[in-house]
LUMZA-570380 format. One record per residue (C-alpha): x, y, z; residue in one letter; residue number from 0. Coordinates in nm, 3 decimals, decimal comma. Layout:
NODE | x | y | z | residu | num
NODE | X | Y | Z | A | NUM .
...
//
This chain:
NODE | x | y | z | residu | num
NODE | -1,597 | 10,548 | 0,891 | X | 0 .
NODE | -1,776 | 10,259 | 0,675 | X | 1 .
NODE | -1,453 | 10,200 | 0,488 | X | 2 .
NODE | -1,256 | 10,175 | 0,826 | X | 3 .
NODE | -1,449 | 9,951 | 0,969 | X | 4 .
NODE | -1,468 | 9,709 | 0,663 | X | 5 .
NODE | -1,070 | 9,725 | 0,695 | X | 6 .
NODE | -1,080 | 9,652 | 1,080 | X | 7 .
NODE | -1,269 | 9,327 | 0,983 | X | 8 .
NODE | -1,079 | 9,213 | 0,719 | X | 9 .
NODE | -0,761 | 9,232 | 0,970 | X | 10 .
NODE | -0,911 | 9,036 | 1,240 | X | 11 .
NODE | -0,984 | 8,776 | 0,934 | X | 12 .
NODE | -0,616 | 8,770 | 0,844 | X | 13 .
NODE | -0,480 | 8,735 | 1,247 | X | 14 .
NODE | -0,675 | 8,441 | 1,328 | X | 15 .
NODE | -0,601 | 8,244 | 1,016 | X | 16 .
NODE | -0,944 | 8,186 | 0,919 | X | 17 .
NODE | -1,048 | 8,144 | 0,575 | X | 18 .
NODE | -1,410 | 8,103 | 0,478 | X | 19 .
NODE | -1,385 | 7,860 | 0,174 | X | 20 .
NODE | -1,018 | 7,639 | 0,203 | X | 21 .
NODE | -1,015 | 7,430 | 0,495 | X | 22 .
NODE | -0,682 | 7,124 | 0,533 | X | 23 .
NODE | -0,752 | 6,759 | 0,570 | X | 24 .
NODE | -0,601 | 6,701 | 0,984 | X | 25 .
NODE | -0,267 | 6,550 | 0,934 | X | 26 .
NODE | -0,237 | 6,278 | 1,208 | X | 27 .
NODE | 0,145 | 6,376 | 1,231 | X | 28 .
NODE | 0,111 | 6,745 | 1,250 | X | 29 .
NODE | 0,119 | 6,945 | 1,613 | X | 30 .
NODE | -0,152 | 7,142 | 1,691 | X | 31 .
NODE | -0,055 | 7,553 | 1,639 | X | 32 .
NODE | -0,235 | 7,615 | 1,996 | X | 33 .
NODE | -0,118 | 7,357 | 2,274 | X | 34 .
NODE | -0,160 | 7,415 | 2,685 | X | 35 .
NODE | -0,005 | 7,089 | 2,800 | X | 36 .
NODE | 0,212 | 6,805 | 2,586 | X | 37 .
NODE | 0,018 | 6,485 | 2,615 | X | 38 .
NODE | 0,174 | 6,168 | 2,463 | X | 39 .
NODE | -0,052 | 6,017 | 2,194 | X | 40 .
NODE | -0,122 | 5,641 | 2,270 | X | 41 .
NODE | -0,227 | 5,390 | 1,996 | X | 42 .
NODE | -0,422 | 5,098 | 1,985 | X | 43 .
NODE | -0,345 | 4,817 | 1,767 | X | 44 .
NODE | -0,614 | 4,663 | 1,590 | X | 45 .
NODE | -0,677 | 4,293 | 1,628 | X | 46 .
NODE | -0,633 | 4,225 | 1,243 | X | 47 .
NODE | -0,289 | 4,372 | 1,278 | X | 48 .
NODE | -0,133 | 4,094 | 1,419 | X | 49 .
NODE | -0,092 | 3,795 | 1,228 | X | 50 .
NODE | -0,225 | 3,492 | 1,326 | X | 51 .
NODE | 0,029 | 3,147 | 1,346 | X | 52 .
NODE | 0,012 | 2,898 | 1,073 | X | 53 .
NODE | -0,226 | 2,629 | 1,089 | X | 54 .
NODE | -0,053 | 2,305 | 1,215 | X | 55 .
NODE | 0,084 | 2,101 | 0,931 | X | 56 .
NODE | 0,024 | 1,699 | 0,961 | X | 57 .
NODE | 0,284 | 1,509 | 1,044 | X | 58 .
NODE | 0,449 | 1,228 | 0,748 | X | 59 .
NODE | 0,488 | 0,935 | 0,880 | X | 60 .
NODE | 0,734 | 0,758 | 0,705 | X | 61 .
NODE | 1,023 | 0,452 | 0,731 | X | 62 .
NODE | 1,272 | 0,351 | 0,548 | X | 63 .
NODE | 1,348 | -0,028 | 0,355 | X | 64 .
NODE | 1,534 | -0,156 | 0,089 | X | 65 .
NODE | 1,444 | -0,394 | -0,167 | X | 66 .
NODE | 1,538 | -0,741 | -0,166 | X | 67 .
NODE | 1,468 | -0,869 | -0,532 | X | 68 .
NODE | 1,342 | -0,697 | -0,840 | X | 69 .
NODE | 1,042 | -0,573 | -0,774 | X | 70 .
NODE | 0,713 | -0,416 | -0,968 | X | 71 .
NODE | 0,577 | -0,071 | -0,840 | X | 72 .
NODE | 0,190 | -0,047 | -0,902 | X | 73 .
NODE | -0,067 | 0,180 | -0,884 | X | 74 .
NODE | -0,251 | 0,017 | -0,642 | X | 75 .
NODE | -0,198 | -0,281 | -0,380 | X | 76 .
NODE | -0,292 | -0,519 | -0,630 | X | 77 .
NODE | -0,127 | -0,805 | -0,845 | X | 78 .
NODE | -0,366 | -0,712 | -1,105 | X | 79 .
NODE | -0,265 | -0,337 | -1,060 | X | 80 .
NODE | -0,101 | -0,110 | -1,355 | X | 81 .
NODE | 0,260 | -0,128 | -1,290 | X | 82 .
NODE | 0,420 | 0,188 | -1,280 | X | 83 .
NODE | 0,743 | 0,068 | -1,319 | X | 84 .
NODE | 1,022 | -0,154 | -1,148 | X | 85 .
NODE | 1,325 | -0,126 | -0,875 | X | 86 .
NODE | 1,624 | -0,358 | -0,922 | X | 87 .
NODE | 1,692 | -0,519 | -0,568 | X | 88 .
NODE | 1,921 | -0,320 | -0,304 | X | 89 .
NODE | 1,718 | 0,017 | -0,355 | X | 90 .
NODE | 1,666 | 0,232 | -0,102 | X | 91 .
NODE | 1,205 | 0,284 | -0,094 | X | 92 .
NODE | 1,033 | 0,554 | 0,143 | X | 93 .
NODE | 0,747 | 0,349 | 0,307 | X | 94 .
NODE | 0,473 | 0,597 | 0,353 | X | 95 .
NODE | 0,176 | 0,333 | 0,397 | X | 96 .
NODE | 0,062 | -0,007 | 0,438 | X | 97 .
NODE | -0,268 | -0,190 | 0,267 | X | 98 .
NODE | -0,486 | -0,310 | 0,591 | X | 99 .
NODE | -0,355 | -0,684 | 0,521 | X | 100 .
NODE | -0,009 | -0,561 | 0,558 | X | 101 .
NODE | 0,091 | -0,709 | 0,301 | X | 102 .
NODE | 0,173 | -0,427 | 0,052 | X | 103 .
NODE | 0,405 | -0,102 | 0,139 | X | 104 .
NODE | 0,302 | 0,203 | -0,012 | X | 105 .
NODE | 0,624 | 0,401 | -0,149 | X | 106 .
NODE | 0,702 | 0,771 | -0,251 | X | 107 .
NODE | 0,750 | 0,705 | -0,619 | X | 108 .
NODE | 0,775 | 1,031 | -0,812 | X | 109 .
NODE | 0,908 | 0,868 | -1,154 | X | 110 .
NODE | 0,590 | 0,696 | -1,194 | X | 111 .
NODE | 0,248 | 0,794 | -1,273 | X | 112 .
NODE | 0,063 | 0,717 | -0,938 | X | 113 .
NODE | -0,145 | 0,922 | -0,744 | X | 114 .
NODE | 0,040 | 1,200 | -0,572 | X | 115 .
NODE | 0,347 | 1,053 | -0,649 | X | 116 .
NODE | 0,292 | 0,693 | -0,500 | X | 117 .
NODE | 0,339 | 0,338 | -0,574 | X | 118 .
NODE | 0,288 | -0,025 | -0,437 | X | 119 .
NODE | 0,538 | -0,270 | -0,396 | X | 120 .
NODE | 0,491 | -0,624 | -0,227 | X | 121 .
NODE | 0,647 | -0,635 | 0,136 | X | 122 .
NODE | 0,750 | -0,961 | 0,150 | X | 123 .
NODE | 1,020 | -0,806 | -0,104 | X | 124 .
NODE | 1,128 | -0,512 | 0,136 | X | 125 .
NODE | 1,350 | -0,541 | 0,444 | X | 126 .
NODE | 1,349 | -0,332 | 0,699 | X | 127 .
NODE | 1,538 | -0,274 | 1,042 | X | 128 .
NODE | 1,200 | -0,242 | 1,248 | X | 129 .
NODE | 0,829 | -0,286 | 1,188 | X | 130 .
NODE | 0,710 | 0,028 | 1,018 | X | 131 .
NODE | 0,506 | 0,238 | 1,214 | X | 132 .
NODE | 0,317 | 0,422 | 0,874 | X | 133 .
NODE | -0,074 | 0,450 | 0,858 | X | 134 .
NODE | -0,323 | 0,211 | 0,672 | X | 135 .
NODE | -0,412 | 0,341 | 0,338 | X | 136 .
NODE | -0,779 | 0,193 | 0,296 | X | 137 .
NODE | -1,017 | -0,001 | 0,472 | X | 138 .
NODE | -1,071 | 0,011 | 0,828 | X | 139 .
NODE | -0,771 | 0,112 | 1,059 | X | 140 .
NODE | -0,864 | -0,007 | 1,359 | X | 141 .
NODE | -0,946 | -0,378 | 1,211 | X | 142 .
NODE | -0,824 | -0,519 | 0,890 | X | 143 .
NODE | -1,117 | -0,719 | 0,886 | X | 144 .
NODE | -1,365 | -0,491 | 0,869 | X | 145 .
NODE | -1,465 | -0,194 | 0,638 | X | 146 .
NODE | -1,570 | -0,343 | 0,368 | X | 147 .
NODE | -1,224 | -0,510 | 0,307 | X | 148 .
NODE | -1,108 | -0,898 | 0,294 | X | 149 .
NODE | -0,792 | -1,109 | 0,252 | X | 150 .
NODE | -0,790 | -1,357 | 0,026 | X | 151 .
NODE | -0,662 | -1,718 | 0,188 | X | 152 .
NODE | -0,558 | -1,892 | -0,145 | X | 153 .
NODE | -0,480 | -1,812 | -0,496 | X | 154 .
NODE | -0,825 | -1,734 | -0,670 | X | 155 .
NODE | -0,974 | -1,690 | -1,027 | X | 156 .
NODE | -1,191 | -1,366 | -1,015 | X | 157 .
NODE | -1,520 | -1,436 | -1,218 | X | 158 .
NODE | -1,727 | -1,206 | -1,454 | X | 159 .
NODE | -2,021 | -1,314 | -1,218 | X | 160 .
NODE | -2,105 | -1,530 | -0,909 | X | 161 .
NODE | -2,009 | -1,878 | -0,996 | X | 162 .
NODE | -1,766 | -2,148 | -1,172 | X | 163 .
NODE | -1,944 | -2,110 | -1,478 | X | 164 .
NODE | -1,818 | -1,767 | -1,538 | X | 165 .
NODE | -1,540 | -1,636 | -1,725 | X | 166 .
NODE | -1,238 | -1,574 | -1,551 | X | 167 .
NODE | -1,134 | -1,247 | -1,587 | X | 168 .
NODE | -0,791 | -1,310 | -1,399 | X | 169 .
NODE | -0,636 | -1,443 | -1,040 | X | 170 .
NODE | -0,534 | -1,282 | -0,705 | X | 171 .
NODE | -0,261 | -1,402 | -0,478 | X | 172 .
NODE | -0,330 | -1,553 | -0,142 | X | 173 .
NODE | -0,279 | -1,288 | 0,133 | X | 174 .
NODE | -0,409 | -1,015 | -0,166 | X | 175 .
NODE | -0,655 | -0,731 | -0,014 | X | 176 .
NODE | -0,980 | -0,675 | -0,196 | X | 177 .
NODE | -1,205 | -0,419 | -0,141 | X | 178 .
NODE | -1,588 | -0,622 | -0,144 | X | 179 .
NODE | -1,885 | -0,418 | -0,282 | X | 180 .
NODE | -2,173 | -0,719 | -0,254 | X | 181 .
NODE | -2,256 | -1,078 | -0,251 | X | 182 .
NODE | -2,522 | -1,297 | -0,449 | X | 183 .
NODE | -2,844 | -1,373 | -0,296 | X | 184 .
NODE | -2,676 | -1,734 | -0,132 | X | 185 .
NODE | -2,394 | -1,532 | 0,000 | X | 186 .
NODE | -2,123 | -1,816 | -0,152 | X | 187 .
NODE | -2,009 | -1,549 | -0,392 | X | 188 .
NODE | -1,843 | -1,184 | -0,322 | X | 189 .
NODE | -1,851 | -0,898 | -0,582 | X | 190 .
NODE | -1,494 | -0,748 | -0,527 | X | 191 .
NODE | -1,358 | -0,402 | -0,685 | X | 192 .
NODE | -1,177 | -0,574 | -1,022 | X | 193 .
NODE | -0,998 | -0,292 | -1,252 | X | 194 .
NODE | -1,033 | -0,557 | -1,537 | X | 195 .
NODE | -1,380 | -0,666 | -1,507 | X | 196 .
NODE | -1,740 | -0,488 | -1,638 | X | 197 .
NODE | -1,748 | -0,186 | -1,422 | X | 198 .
NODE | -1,457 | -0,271 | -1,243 | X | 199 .
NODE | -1,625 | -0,487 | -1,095 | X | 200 .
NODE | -1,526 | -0,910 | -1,037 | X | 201 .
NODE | -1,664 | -1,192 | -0,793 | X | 202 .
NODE | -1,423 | -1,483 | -0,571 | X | 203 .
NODE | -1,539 | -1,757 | -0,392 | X | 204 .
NODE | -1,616 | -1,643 | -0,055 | X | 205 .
NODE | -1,464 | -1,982 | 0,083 | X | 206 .
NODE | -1,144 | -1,870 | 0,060 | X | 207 .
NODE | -1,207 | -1,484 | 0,189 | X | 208 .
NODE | -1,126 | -1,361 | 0,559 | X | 209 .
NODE | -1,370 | -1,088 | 0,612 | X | 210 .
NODE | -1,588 | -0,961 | 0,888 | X | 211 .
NODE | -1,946 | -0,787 | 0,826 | X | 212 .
NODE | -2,032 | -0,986 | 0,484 | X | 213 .
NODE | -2,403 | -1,012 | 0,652 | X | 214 .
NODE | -2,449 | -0,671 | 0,561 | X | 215 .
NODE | -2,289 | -0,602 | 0,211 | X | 216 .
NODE | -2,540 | -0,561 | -0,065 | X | 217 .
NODE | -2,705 | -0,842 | -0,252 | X | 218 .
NODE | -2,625 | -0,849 | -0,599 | X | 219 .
NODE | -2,820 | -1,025 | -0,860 | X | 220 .
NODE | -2,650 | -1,145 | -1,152 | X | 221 .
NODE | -2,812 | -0,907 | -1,382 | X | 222 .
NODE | -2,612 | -0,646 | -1,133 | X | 223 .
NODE | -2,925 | -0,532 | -0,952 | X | 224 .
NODE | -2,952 | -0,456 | -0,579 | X | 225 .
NODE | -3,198 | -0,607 | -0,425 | X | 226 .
NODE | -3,142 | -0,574 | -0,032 | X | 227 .
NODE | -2,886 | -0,646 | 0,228 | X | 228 .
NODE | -2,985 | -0,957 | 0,417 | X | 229 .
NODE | -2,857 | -1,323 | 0,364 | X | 230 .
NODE | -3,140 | -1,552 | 0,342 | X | 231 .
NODE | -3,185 | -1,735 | 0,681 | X | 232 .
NODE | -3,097 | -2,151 | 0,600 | X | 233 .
NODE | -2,854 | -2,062 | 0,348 | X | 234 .
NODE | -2,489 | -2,152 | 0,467 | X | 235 .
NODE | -2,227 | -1,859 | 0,401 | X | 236 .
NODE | -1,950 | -2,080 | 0,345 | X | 237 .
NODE | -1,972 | -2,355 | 0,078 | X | 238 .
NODE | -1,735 | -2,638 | 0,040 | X | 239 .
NODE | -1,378 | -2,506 | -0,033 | X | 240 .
NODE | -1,237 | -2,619 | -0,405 | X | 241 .
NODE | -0,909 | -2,600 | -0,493 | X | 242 .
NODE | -0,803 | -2,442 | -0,768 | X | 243 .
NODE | -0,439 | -2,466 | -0,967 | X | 244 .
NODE | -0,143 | -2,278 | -0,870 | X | 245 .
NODE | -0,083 | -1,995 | -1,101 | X | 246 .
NODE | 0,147 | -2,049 | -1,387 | X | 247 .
NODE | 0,447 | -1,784 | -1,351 | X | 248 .
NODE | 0,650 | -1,960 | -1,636 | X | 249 .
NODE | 0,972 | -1,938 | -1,450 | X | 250 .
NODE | 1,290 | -2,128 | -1,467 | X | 251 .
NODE | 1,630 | -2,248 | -1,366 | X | 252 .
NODE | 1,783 | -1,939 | -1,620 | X | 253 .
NODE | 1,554 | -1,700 | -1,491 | X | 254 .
NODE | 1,414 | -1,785 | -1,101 | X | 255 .
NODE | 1,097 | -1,651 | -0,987 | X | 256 .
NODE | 1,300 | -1,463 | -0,709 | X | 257 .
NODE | 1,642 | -1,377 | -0,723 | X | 258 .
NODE | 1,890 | -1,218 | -0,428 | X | 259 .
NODE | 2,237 | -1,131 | -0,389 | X | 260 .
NODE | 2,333 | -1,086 | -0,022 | X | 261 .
NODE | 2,517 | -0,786 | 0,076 | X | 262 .
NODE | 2,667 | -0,732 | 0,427 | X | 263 .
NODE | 2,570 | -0,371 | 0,414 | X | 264 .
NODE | 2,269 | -0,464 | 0,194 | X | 265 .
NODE | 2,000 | -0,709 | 0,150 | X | 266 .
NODE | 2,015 | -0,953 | 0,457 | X | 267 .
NODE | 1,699 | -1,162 | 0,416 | X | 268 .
NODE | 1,440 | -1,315 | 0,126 | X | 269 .
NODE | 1,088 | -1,405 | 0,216 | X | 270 .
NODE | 0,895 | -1,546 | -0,054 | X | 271 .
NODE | 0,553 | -1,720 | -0,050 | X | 272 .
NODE | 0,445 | -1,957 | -0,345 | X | 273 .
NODE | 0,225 | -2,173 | -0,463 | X | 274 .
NODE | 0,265 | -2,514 | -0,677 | X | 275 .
NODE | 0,032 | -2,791 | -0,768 | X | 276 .
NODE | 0,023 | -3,082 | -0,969 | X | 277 .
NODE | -0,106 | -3,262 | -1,224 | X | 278 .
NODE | -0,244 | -2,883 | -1,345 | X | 279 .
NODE | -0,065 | -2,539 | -1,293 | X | 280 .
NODE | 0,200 | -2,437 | -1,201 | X | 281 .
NODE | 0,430 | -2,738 | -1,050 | X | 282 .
NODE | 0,773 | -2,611 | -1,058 | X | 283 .
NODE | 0,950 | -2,271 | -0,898 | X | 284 .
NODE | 1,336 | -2,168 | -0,863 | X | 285 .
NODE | 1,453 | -1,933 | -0,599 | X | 286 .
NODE | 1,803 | -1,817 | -0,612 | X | 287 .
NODE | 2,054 | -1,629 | -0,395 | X | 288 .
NODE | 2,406 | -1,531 | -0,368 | X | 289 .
NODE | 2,578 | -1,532 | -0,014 | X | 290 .
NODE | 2,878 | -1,332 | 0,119 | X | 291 .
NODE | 2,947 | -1,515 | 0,397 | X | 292 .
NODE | 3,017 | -1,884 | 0,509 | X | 293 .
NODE | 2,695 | -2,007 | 0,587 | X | 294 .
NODE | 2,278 | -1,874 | 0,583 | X | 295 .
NODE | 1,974 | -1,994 | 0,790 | X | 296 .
NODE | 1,696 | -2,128 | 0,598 | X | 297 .
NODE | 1,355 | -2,202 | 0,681 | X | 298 .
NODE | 1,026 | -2,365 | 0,500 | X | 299 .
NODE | 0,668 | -2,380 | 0,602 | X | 300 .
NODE | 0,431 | -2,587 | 0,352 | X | 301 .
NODE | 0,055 | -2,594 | 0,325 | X | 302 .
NODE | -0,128 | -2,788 | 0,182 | X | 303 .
NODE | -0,222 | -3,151 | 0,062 | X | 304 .
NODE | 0,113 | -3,299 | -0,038 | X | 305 .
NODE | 0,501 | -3,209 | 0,041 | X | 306 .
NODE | 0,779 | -3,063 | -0,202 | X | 307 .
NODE | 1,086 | -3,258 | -0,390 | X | 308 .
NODE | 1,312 | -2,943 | -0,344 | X | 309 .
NODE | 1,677 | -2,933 | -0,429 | X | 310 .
NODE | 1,977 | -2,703 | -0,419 | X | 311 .
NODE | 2,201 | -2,700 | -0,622 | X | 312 .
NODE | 2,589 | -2,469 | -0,634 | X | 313 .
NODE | 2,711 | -2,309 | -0,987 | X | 314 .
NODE | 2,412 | -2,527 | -1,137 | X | 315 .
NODE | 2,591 | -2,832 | -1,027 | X | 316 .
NODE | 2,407 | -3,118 | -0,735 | X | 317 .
NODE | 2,501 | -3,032 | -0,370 | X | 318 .
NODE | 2,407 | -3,247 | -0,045 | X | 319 .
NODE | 2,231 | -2,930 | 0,089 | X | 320 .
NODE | 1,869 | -3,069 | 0,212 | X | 321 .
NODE | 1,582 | -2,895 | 0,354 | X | 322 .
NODE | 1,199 | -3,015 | 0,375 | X | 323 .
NODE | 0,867 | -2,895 | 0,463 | X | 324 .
NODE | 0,799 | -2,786 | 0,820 | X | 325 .
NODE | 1,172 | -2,738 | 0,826 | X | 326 .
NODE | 1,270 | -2,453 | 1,109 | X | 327 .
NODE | 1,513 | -2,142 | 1,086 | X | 328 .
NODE | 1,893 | -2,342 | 1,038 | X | 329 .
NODE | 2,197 | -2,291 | 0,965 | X | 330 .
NODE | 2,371 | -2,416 | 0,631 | X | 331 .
NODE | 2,707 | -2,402 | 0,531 | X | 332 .
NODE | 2,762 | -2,239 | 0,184 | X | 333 .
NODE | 3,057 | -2,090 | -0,045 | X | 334 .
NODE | 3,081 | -1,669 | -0,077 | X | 335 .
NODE | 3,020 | -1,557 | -0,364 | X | 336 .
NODE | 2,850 | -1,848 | -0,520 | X | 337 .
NODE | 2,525 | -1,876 | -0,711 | X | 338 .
NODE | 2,324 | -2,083 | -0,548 | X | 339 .
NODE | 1,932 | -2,230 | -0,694 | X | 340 .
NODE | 1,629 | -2,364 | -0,483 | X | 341 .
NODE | 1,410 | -2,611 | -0,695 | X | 342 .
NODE | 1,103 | -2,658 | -0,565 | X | 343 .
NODE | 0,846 | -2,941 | -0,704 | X | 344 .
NODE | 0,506 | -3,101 | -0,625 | X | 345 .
NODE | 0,487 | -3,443 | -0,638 | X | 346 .
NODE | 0,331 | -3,570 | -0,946 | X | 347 .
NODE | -0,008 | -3,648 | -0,939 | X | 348 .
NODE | -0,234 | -3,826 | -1,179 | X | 349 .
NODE | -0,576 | -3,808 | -0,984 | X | 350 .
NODE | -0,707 | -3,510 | -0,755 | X | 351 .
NODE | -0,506 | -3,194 | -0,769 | X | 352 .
NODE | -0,182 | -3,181 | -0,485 | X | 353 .
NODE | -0,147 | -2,830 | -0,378 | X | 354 .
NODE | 0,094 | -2,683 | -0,202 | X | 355 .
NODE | 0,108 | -2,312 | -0,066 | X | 356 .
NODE | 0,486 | -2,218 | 0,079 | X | 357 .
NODE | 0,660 | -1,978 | 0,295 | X | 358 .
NODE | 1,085 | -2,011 | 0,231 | X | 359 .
NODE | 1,295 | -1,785 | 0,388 | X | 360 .
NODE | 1,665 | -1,695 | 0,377 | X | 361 .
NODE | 1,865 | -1,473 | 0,591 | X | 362 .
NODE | 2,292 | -1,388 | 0,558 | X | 363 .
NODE | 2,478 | -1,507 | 0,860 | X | 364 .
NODE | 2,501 | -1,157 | 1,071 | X | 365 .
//
């Protein structure tokens, strides 16, 4: 009887599938052995499971010009800049930014060695079909006059410290963009960023600077220490301008300072501002071109204390071609395909300097 009812047991173990020590992981994908009703299983997807968009990616704003001259790509919007290398004129440039003087286009310039691939060139060297519409690399955006940023107004030496009586460690253009970083106690002098000066550091004449908030740049001693932000009351900010001679660029009638060749579906215009004076600096400068059509309009605006001698002249012979200071956009008739030369001159001068600061443009018939 014992042994029978040990074997019922062990039977009822066996029909109901039990075991006492093995038991299965549930598989999600298995059906249940013992089922009254079918029931659809529904799933919930997780929140993490779906992936979320992209971030936005900022728009490049970009235009395109060409170059009309030779031109220098730097590293930054500088004359004084590195130069990272040169374009011959009638090259196509990506203009990805503009210094807050507008008067350098930053350029996507991958064969050089610039920062993320960029370079400077001058604009008054690039033509373009509209105004480009890129964003202001430095400075304040909203007003080039302000954040810490001026425009220079004429040529200047930059100093090792605040006054004449300082090395010169170089010159800036007119119409260059420097960033300031302080001013001498008087306020007459500006420290500027300088790449060649001690600690990158140089100082201009604040006489000849266009710039907004000076009151509250640093004061700079000339031992370099800071010793506050306000401008003594009495003190005038602007002294009495001097001028100072025109840089020498060492140019001639073999090799021009600027140099175009007119293309109908190429270069159409040259804009080039320079400087002359006399008895010291630089009194001379030759422009040349070379037209494709009949006949180009000209134009020349002069500042300064004296006029030009210019003359023109056709396969480096004399023409009767004339154009003067003050002179407005005009026609004048010309041969295709010649090579023609702008000479440019200050009057000579034996006593106080004559200096004259120019804007001469050129533009092919259309």
């Amino acid at each position: 009887m014992r042994l029978a009812t040990i074997a019922f047991a062990l039977l009822s173990l066996v029909s109901t599938g039990c075991s006492p020590s093995i038991r299965e992981a549930a598989r999600p994908s298995q059906t249940p052995f013992f089922s009254t009703a079918t029931i659809p299983v529904t799933f919930t997807p997780r929140p993490s499971e779906t992936a979320l968009p992209p971030p936005p990616q900022p728009t490049t704003v970009s235009a395109e010009g060409s170059t009309s001259t030779q031109v220098n790509v730097r590293a930054e919007p500088a004359l004084t800049s590195a130069v990272l290398g040169m374009l011959p004129a009638n090259t196509k440039v990506e203009i990805t930014g503009k210094d807050p003087g507008e008067q350098w286009w930053q350029i996507n310039y991958p064969q050089g060695k610039g920062v993320d691939g960029k370079g400077w060139v001058t604009a008054q060297y690039v033509t373009t079909t509209t105004r480009p519409e890129v964003p202001t690399i430095g400075g304040d955006e909203t007003n080039k006059d302000t954040g810490n940023v001026a425009i220079l107004q004429h040529q200047l030496n930059v100093r090792s410290g605040p006054g004449t009586d300082f090395n010169s460690l170089g010159t800036l253009d007119a119409q260059a963009v420097v960033k300031l970083t302080g001013k001498d106690p008087s306020g007459a002098w500006l420290q500027i960023d300088f790449e060649a000066g001690p600690e990158g550091k140089g100082w201009v004449n604040a006489a000849f600077v266009q710039a907004r908030g000076v009151e509250n740049l640093p004061i700079i001693t000339e031992a370099g220490q800071v010793v506050g932000t306000g401008t003594p009351t009495g003190i005038p900010l602007t002294p009495t301008p001097t001028l100072i001679p025109a840089w020498e660029d060492h140019d001639s009638a073999d090799g021009p300072i600027a140099s175009v060749i007119f293309e109908p579906a190429g270069t159409q215009t040259l804009i080039y501002n320079g400087e002359l004076s006399s008895p010291e600096g630089d009194s001379q400068d030759w422009i040349a071109f070379k037209p494709y059509g009949r006949s180009v309009f000209l134009a020349l605006d002069c500042k300064g204390n004296d006029s030009l001698k210019i003359e023109i002249t056709e396969n480096s012979l004399p023409t009767n071609l004339e154009v003067a200071c003050g002179a407005q956009m005009r026609e004048i008739p010309v041969n295709a395909g010649s090579n023609y030369v702008i000479h440019l001159q200050a009057a000579p001068s034996t006593g106080e300097l004559n200096y004259i600061n120019y804007v001469l443009k050129i533009k092919a018939e259309p």
